[in-house]
C-alpha positions in Angstrom: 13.8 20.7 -15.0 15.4 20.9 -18.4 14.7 24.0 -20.2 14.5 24.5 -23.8 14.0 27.8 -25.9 13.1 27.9 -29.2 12.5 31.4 -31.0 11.1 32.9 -34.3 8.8 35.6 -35.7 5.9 33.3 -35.8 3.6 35.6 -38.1 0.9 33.9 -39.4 1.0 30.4 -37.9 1.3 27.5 -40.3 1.9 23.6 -39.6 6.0 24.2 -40.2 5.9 26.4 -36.6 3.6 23.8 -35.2 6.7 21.1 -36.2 9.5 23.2 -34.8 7.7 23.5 -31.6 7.0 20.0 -31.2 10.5 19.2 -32.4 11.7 21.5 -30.0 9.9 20.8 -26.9 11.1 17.1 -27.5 14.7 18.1 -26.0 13.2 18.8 -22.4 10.7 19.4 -19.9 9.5 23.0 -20.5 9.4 25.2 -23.4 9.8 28.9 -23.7 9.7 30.2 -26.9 10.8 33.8 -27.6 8.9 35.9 -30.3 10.4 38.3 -32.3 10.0 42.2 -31.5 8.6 44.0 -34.6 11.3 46.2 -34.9 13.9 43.8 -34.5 12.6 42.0 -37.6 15.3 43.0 -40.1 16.1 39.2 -42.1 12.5 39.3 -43.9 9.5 41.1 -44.6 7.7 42.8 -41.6 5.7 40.8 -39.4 1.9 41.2 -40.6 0.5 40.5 -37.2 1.7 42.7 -34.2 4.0 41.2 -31.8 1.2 41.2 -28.9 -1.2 39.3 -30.8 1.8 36.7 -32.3 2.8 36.0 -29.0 -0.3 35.2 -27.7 -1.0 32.8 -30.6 2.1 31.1 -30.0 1.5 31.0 -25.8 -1.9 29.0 -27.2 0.1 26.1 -28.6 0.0 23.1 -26.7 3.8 22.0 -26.7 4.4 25.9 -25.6 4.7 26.0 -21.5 5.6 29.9 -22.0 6.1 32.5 -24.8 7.5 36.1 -24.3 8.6 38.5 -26.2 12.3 39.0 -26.9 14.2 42.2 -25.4 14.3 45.3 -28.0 18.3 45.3 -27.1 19.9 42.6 -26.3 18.6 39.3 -28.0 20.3 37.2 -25.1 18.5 39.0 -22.0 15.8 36.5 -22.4 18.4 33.8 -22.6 20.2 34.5 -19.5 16.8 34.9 -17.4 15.1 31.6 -18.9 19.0 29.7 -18.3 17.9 27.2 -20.8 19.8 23.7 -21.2 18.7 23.6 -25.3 18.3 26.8 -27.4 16.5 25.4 -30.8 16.6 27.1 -34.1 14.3 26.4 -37.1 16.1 25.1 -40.7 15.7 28.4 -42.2 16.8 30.5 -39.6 19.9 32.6 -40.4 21.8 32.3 -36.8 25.8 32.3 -36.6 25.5 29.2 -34.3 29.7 29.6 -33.4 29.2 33.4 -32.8 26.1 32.4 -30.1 28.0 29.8 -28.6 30.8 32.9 -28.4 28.3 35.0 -26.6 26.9 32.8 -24.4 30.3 31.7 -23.2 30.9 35.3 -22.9 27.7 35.7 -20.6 29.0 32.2 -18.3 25.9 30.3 -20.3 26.3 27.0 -21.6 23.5 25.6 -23.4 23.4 23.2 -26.7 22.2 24.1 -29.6 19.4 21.6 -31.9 18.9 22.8 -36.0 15.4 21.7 -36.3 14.9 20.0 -39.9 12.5 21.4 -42.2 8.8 20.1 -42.1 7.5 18.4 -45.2 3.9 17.6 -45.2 1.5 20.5 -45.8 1.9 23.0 -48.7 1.7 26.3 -47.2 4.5 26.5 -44.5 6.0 29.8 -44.8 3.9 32.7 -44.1 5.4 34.7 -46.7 3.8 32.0 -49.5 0.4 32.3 -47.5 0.3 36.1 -48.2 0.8 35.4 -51.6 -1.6 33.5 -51.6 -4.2 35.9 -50.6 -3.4 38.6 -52.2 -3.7 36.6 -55.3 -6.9 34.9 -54.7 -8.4 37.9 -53.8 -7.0 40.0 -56.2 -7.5 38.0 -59.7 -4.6 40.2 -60.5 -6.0 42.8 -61.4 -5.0 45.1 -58.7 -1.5 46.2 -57.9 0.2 44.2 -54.9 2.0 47.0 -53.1 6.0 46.6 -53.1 6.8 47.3 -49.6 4.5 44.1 -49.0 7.3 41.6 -49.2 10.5 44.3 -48.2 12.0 44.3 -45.3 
């Protein structure tokens, strides 16, 4: 059975996560995708849904054979008990590909790691864009958006 793991913050679901899953599951027999802790979301604004309810929306995809939620210490625990053969990582995702390979030698796991392209089709596929959406539809601008919407 050749494992693949694909991971991501998957808040608010859009057709790009849909892609990189199907992309991802592609490279084997079984997916496990590994969502993002909400405190261990630093790179971009703070998940809007909580983790439990993201990881459940993402265990709902078809091309998803199983979704967890990643360790709050160590990013590779997951890794080592899933033993993938294919760890995937979306086109905007800000990995150190050599300094993984490093740590996963380190840990005596050797798995080879897929960029997924970007997805081009749909408009809104980044869920920072849909939230901007929202809030100006349903603000007609004339109420402030607060600041720490879009922080980290």
């Amino acid at each position: 059975m050749r494992r693949v793991v694909a991971t991501g913050t998957f808040d608010i679901l859009h057709p790009g996560h849909l892609y990189y899953l199907e992309e991802s599951r592609r490279y084997g027999d079984e997916l496990y995708v590994i969502v993002a802790r909400d405190r261990n979301v630093r790179h971009k604004p703070r998940p809007v849904l909580p983790e439990d309810q993201r990881v459940k929306m993402v265990a709902c995809l078809k091309p998803v054979d199983h979704a967890v939620l990643g360790d709050l210490h160590d990013m590779f625990k997951p890794i080592e008990e899933i033993r993938p053969a294919v760890i995937t990582f979306g086109f905007n995702q800000h990995f150190n590909e050599e300094k993984i390979r490093a740590e996963l030698q380190k840990r005596d796991l050797s798995a080879e790691l897929v960029r997924i392209g970007s997805y081009r089709g749909d408009r809104y596929c980044s869920s920072s864009e849909i939230v901007r959406q929202v809030i100006a539809r349903h603000t007609d601008g004339k109420e402030d958006v607060p600041g720490d919407i879009f922080e980290k």
